[in-house]
C-alpha positions as CSV (number, residue, x, y, z in Angstrom):
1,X,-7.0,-7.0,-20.5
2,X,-3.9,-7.8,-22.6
3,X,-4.4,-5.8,-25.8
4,X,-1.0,-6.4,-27.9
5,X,-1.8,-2.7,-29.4
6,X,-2.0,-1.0,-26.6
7,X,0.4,1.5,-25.5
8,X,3.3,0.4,-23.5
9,X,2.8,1.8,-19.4
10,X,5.9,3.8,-18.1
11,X,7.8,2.1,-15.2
12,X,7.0,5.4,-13.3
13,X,3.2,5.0,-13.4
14,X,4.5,1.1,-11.4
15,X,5.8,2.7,-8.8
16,X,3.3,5.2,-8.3
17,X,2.3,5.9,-4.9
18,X,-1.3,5.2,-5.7
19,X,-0.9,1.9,-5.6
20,X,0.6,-0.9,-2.4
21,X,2.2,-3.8,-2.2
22,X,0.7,-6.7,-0.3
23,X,1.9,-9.8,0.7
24,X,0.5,-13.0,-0.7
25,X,-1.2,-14.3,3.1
26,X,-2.7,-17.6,2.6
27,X,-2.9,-20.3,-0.1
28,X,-5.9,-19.7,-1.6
29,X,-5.0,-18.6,-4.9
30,X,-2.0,-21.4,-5.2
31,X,-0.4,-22.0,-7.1
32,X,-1.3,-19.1,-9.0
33,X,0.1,-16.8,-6.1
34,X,2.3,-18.6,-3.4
35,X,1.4,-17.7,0.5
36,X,4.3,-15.8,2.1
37,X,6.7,-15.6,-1.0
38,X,4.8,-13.6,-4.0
39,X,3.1,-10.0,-3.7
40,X,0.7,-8.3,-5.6
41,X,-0.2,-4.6,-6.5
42,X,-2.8,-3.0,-5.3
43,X,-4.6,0.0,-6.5
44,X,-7.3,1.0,-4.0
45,X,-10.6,1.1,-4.3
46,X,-13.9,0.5,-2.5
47,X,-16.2,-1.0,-5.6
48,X,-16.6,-3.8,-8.0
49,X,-14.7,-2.3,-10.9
50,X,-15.4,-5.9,-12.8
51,X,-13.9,-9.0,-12.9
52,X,-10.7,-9.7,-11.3
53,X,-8.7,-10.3,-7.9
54,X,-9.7,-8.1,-5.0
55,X,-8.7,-7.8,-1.5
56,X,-11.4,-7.9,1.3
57,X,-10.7,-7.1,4.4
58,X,-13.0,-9.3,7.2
59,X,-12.3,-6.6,10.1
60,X,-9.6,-9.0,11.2
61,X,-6.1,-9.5,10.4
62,X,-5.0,-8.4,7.1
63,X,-6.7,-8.3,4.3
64,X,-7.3,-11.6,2.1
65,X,-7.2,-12.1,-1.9
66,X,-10.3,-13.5,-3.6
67,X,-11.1,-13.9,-7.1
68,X,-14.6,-12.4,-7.6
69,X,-17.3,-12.9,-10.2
70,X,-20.8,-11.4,-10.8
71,X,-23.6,-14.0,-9.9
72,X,-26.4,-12.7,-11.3
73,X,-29.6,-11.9,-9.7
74,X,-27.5,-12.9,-6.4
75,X,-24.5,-10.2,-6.5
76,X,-21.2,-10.6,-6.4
77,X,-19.3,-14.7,-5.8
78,X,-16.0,-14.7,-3.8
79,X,-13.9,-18.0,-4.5
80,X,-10.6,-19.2,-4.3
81,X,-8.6,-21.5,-6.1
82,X,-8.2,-23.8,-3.4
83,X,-10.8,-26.2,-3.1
84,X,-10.5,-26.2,0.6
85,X,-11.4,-22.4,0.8
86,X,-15.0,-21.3,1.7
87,X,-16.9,-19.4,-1.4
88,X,-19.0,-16.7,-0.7
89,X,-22.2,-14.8,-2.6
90,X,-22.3,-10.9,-1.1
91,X,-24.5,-8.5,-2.4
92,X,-23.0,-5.4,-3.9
93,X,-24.0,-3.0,-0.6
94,X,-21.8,-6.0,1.4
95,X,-19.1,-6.1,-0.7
96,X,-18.5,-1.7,-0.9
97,X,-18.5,-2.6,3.0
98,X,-15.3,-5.0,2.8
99,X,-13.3,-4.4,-0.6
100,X,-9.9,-2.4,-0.2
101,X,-8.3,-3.0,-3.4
102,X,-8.5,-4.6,-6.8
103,X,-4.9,-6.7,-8.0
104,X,-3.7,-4.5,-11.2
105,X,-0.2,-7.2,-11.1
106,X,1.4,-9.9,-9.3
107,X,4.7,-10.1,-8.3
108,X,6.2,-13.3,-8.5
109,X,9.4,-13.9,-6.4
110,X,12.0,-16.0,-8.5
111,X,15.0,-15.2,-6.1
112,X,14.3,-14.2,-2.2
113,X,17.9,-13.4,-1.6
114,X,17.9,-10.2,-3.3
115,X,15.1,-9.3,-1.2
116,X,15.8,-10.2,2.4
117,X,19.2,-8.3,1.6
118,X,17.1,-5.0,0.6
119,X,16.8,-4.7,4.2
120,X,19.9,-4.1,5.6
């Protein structure tokens, strides 16, 4: 979705309260999004808006990040992209039952000092 035309988005609409940010869990999507140091943004919602990143929650824990693809005639395929990760096929019904939110930007952390410090 990178159109060079496009109008430039405001920092504000960032930071808007419509969106969350969620820690990176597990290292499915490395090295694209490291486990326990980058983030992503998350604007909620509870359908396949099209192709993309999404977070499903299982009904335990938090929720996880998958990459998500139509399979056609089958629904929708869930993968990661480590090779060690189970892929799933759900069908559309399944996956309105599970989705939470769709990534709109990752965060990558460059320096963690910064941040542990925004705590005290």
């Amino acid at each position: 979705m990178n159109n060079l035309l496009a109008p430039v988005i405001p920092a504000e609409n960032v930071l808007s309260d419509k969106f969350r940010v969620h820690l990176v869990q597990s290292d499915g999507l490395e090295p694209a999004l490291r486990a326990r140091r980058d983030y992503v943004l998350l604007a909620p919602v509870s359908s396949y808006v099209g192709e993309g990143v999404y977070a499903i929650f299982d009904g335990f824990g938090v929720p996880e990040l998958f990459r998500v693809t139509p399979e056609f005639g089958k629904g929708l395929r869930l993968f990661r992209d480590n090779k060690h990760c189970q892929e799933y096929v759900l069908t559309l019904e399944k996956f309105e039952e599970c989705v939470v939110g769709f990534v709109v930007a990752d965060i990558k952390v460059k320096d963690e000092r910064f941040l542990r410090e925004a705590a005290h």
